[in-house]
MARBASE-186628 format. One line per 3 residues: number of its first residue (from 1); their letters; for each residue x, y, z of C-alpha. Coordinates in nm, 2 decimals, m for minus. Each point is the difference from the previous one (the first is absolute). Layout:
BEGIN
NUM = a = X/Y/Z; ...
***
This chain:
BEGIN
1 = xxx = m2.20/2.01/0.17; 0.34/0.09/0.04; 0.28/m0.21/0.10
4 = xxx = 0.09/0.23/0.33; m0.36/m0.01/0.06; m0.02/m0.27/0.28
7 = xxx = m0.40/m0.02/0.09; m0.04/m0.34/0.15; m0.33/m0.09/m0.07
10 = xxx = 0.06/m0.42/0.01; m0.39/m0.05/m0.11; 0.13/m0.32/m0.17
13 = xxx = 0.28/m0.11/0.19; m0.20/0.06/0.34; m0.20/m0.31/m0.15
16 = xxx = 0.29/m0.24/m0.09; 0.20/m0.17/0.26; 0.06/m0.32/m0.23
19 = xxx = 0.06/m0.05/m0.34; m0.35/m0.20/m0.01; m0.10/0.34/0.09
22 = xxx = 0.16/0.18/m0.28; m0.14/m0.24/m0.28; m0.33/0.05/0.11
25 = xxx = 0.04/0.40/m0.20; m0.05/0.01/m0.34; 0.29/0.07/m0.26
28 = xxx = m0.09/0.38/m0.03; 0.01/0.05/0.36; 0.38/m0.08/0.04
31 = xxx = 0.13/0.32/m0.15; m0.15/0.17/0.30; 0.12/m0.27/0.26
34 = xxx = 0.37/0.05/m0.16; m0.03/0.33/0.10; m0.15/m0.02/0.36
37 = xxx = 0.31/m0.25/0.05; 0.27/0.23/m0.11; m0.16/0.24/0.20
40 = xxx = 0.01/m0.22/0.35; 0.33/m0.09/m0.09; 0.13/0.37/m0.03
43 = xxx = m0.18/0.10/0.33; 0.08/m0.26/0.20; 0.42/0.04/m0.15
46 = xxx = m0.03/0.30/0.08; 0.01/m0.02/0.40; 0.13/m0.30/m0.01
49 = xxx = 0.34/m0.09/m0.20; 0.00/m0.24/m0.25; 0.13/m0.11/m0.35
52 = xxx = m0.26/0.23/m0.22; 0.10/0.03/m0.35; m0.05/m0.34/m0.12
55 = xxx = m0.35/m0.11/0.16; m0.13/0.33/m0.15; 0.15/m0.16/m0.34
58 = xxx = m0.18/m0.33/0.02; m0.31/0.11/0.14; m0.24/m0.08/m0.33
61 = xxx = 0.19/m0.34/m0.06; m0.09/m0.11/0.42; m0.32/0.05/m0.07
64 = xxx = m0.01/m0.16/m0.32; 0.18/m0.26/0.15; m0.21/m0.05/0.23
67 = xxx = m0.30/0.03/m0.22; 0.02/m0.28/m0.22; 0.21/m0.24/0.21
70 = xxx = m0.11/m0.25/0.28; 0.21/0.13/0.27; 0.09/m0.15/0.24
73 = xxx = m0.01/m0.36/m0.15; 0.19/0.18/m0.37; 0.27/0.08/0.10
76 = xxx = 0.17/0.34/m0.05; 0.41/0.06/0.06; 0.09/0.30/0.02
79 = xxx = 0.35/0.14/m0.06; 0.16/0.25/0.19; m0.33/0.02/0.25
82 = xxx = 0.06/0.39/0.05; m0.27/0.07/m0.26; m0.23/m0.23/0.18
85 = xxx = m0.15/0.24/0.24; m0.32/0.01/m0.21; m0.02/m0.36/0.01
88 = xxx = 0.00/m0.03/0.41; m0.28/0.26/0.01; m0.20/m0.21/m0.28
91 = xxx = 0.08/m0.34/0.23; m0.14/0.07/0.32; 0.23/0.23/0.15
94 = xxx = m0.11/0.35/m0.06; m0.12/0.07/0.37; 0.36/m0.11/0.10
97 = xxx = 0.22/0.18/m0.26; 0.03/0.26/0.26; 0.22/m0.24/0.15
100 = xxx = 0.23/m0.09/m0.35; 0.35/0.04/0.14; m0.06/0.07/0.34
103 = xxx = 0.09/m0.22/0.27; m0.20/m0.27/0.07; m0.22/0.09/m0.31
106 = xxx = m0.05/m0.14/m0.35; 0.34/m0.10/m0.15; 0.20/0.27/m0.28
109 = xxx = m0.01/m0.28/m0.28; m0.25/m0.32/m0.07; 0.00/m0.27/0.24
112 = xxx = m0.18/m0.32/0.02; 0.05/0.05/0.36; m0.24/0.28/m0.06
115 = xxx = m0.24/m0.11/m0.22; m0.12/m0.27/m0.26; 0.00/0.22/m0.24
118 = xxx = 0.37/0.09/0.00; 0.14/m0.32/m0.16; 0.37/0.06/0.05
121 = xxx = 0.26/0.19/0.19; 0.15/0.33/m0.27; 0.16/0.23/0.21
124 = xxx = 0.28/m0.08/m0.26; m0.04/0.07/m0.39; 0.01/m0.26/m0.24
127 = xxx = m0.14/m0.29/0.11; m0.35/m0.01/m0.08; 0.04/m0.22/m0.36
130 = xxx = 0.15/m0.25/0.19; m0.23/m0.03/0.27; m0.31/0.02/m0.22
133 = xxx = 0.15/m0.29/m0.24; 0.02/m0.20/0.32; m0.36/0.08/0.09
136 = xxx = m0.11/m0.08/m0.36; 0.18/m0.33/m0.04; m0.12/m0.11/0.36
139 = xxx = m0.33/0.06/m0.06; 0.03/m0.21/m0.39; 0.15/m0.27/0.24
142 = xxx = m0.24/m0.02/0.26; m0.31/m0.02/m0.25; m0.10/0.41/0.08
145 = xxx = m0.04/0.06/m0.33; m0.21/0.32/0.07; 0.20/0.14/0.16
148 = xxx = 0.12/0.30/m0.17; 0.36/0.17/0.09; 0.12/0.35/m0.08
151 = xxx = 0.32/0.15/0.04; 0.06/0.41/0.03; 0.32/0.13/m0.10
154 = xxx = 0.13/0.33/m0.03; 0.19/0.31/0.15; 0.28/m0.10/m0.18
157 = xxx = 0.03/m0.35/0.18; 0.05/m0.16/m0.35; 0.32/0.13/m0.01
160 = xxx = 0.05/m0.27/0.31; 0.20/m0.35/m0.09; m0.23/m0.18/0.14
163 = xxx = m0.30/0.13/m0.20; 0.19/m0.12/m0.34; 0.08/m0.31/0.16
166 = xxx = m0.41/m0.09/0.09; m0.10/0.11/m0.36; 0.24/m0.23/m0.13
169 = xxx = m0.17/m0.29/0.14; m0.32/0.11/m0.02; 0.06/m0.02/m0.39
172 = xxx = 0.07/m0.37/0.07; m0.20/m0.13/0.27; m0.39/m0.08/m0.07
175 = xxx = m0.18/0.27/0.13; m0.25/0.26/m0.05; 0.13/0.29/0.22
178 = xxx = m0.11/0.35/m0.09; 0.27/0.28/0.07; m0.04/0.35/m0.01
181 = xxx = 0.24/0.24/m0.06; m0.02/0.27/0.18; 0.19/0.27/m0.19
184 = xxx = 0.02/0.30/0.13; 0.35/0.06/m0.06; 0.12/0.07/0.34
187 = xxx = 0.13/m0.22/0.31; 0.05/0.30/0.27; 0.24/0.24/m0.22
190 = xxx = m0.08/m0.06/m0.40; 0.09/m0.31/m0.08; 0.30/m0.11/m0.27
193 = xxx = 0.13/m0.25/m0.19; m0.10/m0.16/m0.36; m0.30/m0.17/0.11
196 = xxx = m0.14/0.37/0.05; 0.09/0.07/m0.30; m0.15/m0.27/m0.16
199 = xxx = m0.36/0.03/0.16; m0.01/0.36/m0.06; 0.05/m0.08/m0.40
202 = xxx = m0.23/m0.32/m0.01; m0.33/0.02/m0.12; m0.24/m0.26/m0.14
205 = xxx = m0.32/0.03/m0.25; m0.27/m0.02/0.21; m0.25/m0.08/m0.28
208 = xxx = 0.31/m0.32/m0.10; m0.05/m0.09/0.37; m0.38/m0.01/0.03
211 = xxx = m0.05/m0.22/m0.33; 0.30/m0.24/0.11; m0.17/m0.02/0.37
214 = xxx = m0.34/m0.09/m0.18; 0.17/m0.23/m0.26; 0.19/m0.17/0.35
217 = xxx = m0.33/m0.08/0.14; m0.21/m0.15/m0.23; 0.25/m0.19/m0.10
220 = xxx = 0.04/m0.09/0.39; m0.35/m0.08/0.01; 0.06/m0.23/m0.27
223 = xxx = 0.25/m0.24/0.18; 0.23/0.17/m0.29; 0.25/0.16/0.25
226 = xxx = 0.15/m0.31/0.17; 0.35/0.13/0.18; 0.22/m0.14/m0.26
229 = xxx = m0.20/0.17/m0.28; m0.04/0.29/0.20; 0.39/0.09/0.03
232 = xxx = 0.03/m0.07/m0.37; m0.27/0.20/m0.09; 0.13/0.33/0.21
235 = xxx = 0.33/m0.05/m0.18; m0.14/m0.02/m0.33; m0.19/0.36/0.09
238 = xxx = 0.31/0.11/0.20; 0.22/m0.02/m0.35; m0.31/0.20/m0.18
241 = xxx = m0.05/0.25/0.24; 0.41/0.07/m0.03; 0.00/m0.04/m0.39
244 = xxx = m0.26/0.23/0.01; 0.11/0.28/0.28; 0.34/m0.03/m0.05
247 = xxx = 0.00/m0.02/0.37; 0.09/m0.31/0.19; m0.20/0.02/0.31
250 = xxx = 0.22/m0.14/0.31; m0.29/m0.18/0.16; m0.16/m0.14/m0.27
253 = xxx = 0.36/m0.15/m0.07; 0.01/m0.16/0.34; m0.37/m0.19/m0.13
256 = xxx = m0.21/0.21/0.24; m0.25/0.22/m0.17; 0.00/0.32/0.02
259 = xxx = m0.32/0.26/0.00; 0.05/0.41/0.04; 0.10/0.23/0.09
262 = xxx = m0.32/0.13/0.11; m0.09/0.26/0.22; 0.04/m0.11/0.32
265 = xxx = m0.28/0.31/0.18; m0.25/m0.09/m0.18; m0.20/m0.22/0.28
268 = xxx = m0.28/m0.11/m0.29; 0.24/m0.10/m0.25; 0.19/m0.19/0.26
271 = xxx = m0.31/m0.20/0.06; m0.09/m0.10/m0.36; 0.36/m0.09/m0.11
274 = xxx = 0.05/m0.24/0.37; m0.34/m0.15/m0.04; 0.11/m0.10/m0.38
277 = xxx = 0.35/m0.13/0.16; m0.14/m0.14/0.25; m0.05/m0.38/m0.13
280 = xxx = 0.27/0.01/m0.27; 0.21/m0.29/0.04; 0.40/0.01/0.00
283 = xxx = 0.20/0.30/0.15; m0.05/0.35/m0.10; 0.14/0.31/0.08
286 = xxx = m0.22/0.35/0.00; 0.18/0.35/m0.04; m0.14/0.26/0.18
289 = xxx = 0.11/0.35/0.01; m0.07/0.25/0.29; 0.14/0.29/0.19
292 = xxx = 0.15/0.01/0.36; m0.24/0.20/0.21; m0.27/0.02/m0.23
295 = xxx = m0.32/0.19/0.08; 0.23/0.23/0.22; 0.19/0.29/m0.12
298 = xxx = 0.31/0.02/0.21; 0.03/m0.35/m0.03; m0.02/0.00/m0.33
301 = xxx = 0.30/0.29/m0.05; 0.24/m0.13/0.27; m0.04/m0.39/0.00
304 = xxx = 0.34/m0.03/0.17; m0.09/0.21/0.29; m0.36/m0.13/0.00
307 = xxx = 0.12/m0.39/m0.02; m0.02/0.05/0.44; m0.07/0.39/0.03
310 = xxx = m0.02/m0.01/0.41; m0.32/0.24/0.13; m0.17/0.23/m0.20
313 = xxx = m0.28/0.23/m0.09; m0.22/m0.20/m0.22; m0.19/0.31/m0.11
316 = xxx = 0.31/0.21/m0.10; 0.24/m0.27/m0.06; 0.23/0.19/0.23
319 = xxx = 0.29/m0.30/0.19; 0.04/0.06/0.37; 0.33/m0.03/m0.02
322 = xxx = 0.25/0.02/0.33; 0.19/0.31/m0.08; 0.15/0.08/0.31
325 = xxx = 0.41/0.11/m0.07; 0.15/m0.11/0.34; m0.13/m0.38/m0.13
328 = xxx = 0.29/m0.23/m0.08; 0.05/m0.11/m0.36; m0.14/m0.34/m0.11
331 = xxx = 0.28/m0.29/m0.03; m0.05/m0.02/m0.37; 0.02/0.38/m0.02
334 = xxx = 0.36/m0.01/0.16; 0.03/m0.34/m0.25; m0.07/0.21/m0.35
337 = xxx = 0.21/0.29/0.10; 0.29/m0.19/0.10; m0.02/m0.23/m0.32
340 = xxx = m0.01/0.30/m0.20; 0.29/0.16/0.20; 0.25/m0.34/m0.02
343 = xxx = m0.06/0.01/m0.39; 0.09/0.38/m0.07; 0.32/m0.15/0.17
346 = xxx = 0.05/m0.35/m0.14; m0.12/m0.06/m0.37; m0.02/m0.36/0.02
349 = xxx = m0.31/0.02/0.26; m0.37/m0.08/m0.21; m0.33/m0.03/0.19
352 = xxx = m0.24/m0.28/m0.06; m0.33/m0.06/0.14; m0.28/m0.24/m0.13
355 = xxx = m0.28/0.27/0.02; 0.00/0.19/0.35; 0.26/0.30/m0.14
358 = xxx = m0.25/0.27/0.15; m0.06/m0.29/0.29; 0.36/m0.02/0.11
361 = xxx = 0.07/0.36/m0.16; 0.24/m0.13/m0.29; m0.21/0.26/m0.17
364 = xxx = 0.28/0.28/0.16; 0.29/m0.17/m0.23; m0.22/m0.09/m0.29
367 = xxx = m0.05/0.42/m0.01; 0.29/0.07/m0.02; 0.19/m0.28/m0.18
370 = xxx = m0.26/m0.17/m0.19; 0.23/m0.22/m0.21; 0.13/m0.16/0.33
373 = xxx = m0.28/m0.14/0.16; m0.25/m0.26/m0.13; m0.34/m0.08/0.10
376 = xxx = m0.05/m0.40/m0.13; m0.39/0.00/0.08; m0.09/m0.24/0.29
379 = xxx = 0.24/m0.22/m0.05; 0.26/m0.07/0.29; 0.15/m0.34/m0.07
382 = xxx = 0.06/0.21/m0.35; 0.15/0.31/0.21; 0.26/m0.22/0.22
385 = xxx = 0.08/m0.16/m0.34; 0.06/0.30/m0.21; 0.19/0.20/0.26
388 = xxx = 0.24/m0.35/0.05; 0.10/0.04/m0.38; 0.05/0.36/m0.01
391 = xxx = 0.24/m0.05/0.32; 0.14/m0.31/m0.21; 0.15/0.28/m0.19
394 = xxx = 0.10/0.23/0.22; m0.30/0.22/0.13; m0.16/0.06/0.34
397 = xxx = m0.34/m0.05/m0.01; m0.22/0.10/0.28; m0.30/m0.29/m0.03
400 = xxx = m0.26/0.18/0.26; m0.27/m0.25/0.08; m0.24/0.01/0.24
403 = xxx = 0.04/m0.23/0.25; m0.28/m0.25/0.02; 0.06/m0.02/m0.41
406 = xxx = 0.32/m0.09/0.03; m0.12/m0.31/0.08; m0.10/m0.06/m0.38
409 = xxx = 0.39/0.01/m0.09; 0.13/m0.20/0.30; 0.18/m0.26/m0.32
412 = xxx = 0.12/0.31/m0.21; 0.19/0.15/0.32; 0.16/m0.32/0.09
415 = xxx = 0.03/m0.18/m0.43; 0.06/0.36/m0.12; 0.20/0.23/0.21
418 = xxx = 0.13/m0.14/0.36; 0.12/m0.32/m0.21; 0.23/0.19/m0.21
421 = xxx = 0.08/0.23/0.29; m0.12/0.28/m0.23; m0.02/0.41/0.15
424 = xxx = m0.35/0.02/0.00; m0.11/0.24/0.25; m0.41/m0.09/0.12
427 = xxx = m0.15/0.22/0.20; m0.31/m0.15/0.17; m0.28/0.26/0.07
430 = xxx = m0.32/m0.06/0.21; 0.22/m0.24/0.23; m0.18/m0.15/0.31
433 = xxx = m0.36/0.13/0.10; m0.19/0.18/m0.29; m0.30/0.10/0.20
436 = xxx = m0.33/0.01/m0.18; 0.08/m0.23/m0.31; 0.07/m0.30/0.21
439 = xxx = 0.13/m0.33/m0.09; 0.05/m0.01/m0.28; 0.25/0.29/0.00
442 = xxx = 0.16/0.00/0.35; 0.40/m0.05/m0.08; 0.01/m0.31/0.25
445 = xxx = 0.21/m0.23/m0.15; 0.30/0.21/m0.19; 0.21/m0.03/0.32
448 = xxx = m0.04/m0.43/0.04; 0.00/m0.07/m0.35; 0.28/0.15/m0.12
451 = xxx = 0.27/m0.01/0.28; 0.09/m0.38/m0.10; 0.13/0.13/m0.33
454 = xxx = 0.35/0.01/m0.09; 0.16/0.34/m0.12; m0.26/0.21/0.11
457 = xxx = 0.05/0.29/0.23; m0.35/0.10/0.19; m0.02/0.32/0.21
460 = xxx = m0.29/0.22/0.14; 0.09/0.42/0.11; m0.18/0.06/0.31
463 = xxx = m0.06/0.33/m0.12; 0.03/0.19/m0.32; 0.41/0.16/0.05
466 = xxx = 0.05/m0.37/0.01; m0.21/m0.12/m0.34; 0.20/0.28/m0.16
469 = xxx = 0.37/m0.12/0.12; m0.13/m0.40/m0.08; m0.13/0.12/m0.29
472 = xxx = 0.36/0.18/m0.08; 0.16/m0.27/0.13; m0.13/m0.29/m0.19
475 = xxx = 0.06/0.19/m0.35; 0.38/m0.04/0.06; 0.25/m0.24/m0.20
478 = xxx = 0.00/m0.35/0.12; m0.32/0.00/0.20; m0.21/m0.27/m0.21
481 = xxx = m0.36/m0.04/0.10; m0.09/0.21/0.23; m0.39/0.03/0.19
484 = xxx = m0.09/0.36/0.18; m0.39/m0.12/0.14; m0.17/0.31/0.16
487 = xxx = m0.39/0.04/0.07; m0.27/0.18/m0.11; m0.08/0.41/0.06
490 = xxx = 0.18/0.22/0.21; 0.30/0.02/0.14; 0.15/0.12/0.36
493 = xxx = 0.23/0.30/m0.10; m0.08/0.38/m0.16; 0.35/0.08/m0.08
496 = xxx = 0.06/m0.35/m0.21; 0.22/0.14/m0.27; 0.38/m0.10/0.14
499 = xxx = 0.36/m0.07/m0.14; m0.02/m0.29/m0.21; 0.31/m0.26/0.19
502 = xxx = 0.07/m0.35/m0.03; m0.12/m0.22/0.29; 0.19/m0.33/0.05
505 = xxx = m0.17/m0.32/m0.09; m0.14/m0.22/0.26; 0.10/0.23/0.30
508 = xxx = m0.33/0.18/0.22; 0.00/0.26/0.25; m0.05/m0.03/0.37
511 = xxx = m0.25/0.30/0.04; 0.00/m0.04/0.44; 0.17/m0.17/0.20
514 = xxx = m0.19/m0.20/0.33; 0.04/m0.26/0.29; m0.27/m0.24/m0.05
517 = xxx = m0.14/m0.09/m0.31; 0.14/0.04/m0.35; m0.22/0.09/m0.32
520 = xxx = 0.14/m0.05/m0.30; m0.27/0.18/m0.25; 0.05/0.03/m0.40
523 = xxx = m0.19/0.28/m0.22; m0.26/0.25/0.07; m0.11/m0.18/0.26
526 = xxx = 0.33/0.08/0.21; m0.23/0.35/0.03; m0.22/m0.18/0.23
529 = xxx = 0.19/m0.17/0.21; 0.20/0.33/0.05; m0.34/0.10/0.17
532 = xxx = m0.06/m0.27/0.17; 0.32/m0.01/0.19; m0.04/0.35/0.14
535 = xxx = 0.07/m0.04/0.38; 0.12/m0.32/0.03; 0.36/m0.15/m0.04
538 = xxx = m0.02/m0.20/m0.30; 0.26/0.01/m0.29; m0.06/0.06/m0.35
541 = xxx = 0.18/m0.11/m0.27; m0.09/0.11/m0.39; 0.13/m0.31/m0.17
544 = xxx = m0.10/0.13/m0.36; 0.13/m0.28/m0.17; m0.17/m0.38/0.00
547 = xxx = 0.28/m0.12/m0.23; 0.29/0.04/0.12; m0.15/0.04/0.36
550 = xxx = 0.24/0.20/0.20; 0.17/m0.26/0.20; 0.18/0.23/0.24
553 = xxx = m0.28/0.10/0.09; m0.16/m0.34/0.05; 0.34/m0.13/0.21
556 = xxx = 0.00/0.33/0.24; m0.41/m0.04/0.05; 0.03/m0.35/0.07
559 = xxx = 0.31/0.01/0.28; m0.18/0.31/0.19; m0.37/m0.07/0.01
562 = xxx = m0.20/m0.26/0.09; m0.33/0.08/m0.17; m0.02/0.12/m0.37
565 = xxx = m0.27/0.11/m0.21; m0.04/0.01/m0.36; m0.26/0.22/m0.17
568 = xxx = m0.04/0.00/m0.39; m0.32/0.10/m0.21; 0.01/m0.30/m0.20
571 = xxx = m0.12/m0.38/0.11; 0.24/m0.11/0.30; 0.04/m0.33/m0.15
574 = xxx = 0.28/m0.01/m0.20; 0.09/0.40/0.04; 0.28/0.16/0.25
577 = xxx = m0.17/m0.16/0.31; 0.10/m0.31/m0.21; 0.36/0.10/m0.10
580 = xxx = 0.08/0.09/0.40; m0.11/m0.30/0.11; 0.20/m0.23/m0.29
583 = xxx = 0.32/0.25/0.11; m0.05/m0.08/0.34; m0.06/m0.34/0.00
586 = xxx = 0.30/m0.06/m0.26; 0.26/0.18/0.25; m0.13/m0.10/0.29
589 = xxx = m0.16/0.23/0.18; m0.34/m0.01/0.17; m0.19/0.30/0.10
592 = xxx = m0.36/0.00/0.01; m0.16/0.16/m0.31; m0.32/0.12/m0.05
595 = xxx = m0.10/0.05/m0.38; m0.25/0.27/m0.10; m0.13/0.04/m0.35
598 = xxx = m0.29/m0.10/m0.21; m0.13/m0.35/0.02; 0.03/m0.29/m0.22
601 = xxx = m0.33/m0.22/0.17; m0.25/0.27/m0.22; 0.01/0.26/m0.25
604 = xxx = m0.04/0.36/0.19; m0.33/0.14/m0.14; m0.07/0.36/m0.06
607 = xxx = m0.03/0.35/0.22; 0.23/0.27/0.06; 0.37/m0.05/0.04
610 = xxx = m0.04/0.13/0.37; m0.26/m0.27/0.02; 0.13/m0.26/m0.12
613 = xxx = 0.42/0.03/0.15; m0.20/0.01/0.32; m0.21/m0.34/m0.05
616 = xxx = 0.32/m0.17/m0.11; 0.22/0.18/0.27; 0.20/0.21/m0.14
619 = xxx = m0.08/0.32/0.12; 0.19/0.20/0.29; m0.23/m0.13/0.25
622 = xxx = m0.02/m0.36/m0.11; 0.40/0.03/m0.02; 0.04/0.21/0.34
625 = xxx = m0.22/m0.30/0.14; 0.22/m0.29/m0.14; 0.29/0.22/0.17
628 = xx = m0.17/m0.01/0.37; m0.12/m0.37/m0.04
***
């Protein structure tokens, strides 16, 4: 068939709501499964937005997965759970996955909220190698020795610290974890670094690794393969296998044994080589290659864009794409313009990102000046690193970083850059509500955590004329590190270009004046309370910057009104509802205050932005209401 050909004919899958279902088919039947679920995954994607790409790329190793494994009592930890889409449906949650993303529907990302067959939370990439060596060694400890743990890596999450820091001690710890590699040689744009490189050039005998695998379990059966003897033994065949190659093969080194790279769309092979792996002892690491968007063609030629494609026609591959000219320009639209703008005009500005440069639209600068901005791979501890020594010695990196992931560097900004008062400039996309990928990626926290720090300057433009004068602004001599934290999507203007001009640190904007109630707003989210105080005599004040708050702002709010609200799209623990209340307190003042933002009693769970500012009161009406009450 071909791959626009979308016939949903689900005569398998209609039968399988469990993986006890699934193992009840025989081996040849799973070809034809594979391709009934990539077709119910590109239907149902295609009316209702999700991450696409990835699930289509994993779609013969779920099942295989699936196949051979006990599920739910193995366990299976996934990495980077956008490519698990195929798993939910296989796990008792295809009648549902209408819902995936939607407001008070099935989560984005793996849960064990959810279900008992997601074993741990990977809305983040990286982690899965640690979590799964914790599973493994629990279950050794508390006598589940059948227990059988597997952890899936891949779209380009090995590039991640974290990753390199569980196979470390899984090369040290007693354990017999089985991890796939998942190599398709992507994360969302292509993915970079050495590690890329180096799994694109390693290969393996396959006929070396089927006699050692044989030769590794009789001797097991034997009572020959005792642990001590065991890590001596793969040494001894490591050193061969190098003498031999002339290849040194990284995992191997690190005493985990390493099988592949096989073809990782091959649903029957998949099956044979996991049932042999299955009851090997010790770790072992399987290389699998596949292809983003397999089994669909316009996937398959435009992964990037495919990664999350929005609505489209599954039969003609054709995106439904928003086209409409009098729509304002997305925040990190505005962001990649400007960057590229500020470095035609000051040579000492680079661009880094750790993989998002089509995400936060560092793809504009790396166009046109592709020897001044770097793409490190997921990898944001590296990112904040990296651009701290290049401004060590007298550049200006821009370090964009989504906001939720900043989280993963909170150490580097403070050890690395704020420390050594270093001009770093980071701009934080996807600040505050994400919408649909929920919480795992809402930018809650970048506001609470950070404002303690010493040195750093944090600011949010409440519309994009002001991202483009902070952004201006923070590139000038003498600023050190500098935060610019705007959201995700569009913004409020059509006519954003404007003259780039300085805007003085820690000083706001008082947007309408008022008799009874003050709000003091920072960001985007200034936009909404610009709506909600339509008819009414509140006061508005933009205070753009967190640190240094604008305290002549604070001091002429505080001696003319009695009731002051604070609105922020960030937790209101710890954020500007925070810093008012500390000023006030500290110079004696005492007007009531009313705090909105997000909360810091639950994680806010998926739906549309709309949705969700409303649920956590952030909206015009919620904020109009807080202004009448």
């Amino acid at each position: 068939m071909h791959p626009n050909s979308i016939i949903i004919k689900v005569e398998l899958l209609n039968h399988i709501k469990y993986p006890d279902d699934l193992r009840k088919l025989s081996v040849d039947q799973l070809p034809e499964l594979c391709q009934e679920l990539r077709e119910d995954i590109v239907k149902e994607l295609s009316v209702n937005p999700g991450h696409l790409a990835s699930s289509l790329g994993v779609v013969e190793l779920t099942v295989a997965l699936h196949y051979v494994y006990n599920t739910p009592e193995d366990r299976i930890v996934w990495d980077v759970g956008h490519q698990a889409y195929g798993h939910k449906i296989l796990t008792g949650r295809r009648e549902q996955f209408c819902t995936n993303r939607k407001l008070g529907g099935i989560r984005p990302f793996p849960s064990p909220y959810e279900s008992e067959y997601d074993t741990f939370a990977c809305g983040h990439a990286s982690n899965s190698v640690s979590a799964a060596l914790g599973m493994a060694v629990a279950a050794k400890k508390t006598g589940n020795d059948a227990r059988k743990v597997v952890a899936v890596i891949g779209d380009g999450a090995l590039s991640g610290g974290l990753a390199f820091e569980g196979l470390n001690n899984v090369s040290s710890s007693p354990n017999d974890l089985l991890i796939i590699l998942n190599d398709n040689n992507m994360s969302i744009d292509r993915s970079v670094g050495g590690m890329k490189q180096y799994l694109l050039n390693l290969s393996t005998n396959e006929t070396y690794n089927a006699l050692r695998f044989k030769v590794s379990r009789w001797m097991h059966s034997k009572g020959f393969l005792e642990e001590d003897r065991r890590k001596g033994l793969i040494r001894l065949s490591n050193a061969v296998k190098s003498a031999i190659s002339h290849q040194q093969n990284i995992f191997d080194g690190m005493n985990i044994r390493y099988f592949g790279p096989f073809d990782g769309h091959n649903v029957k092979e998949l099956v044979r080589i996991l049932r042999q792996m299955k009851d090997m002892g010790g770790p072992k690491l399987l290389h699998l290659h596949t292809q983003k968007g397999h089994g669909y063609a316009p996937a398959e030629k435009d992964v990037t864009t495919w990664h999350a494609p929005g609505k489209f026609d599954p039969e003609t591959g054709e995106r439904l794409v928003d086209k409409d000219p009098n729509k304002p320009q997305k925040y990190q639209d505005v962001f990649g313009h400007t960057l590229l703008e500020l470095a035609q005009q000051n040579p000492k500005i680079v661009g880094v990102t750790p993989a998002m440069p089509s995400g936060c639209s560092m793809n504009i600068m790396m166009k046109e000046m592709p020897d001044r901005a770097f793409d490190v791979g997921i990898a944001e501890g590296h990112a904040v690193t990296f651009s701290g020594g290049m401004a060590k010695d007298g550049l200006i990196p821009f370090c964009n970083i989504y906001s939720a992931f900043s989280q993963r560097a909170f150490d580097n900004i403070i050890h690395d850059v704020a420390l050594l008062n270093l001009h770093v400039v980071f701009c934080f996309d996807r600040a505050g509500i994400v919408g649909e990928d929920g919480p795992t990626h809402h930018g809650a926290f970048d506001l609470a955590a950070l404002r303690p720090i010493p040195n750093l300057t944090i600011s949010s433009p409440m519309d994009e004329h002001e991202l483009r004068r902070l952004m201006y602004t923070a590139q000038l001599p003498d600023k050190g590190p500098f935060v610019i934290r705007y959201p995700r999507g569009g913004g409020v203007l059509l006519d954003w270009r404007c003259p780039l001009e300085e805007i003085k640190v820690g000083t706001g904007r008082k947007m309408k004046d008022g008799e009874d109630v003050a709000i003091l707003s920072i960001g985007p989210i200034g936009n909404n309370v610009t709506e909600a105080i339509k008819g009414t005599t509140a006061a508005h004040y933009d205070m753009r910057f967190l640190k240094p708050i604008d305290e002549n702002i604070l001091r002429e709010v505080a001696e003319k009104y009695k009731h002051i609200i604070t609105v922020e799209n960030g937790v209101k623990n710890g954020g500007l509802g925070s810093a008012v209340l500390e000023w006030m307190n500290d110079h004696g003042y005492s007007p009531r205050i009313t705090r909105l933002g997000m909360p810091d009693t639950q994680f806010v769970e998926h739906g549309t932005v709309d949705e969700l500012q409303h649920i956590v009161g952030l909206d015009a009406a919620s904020i109009r209401k807080a202004i009448e009450s």
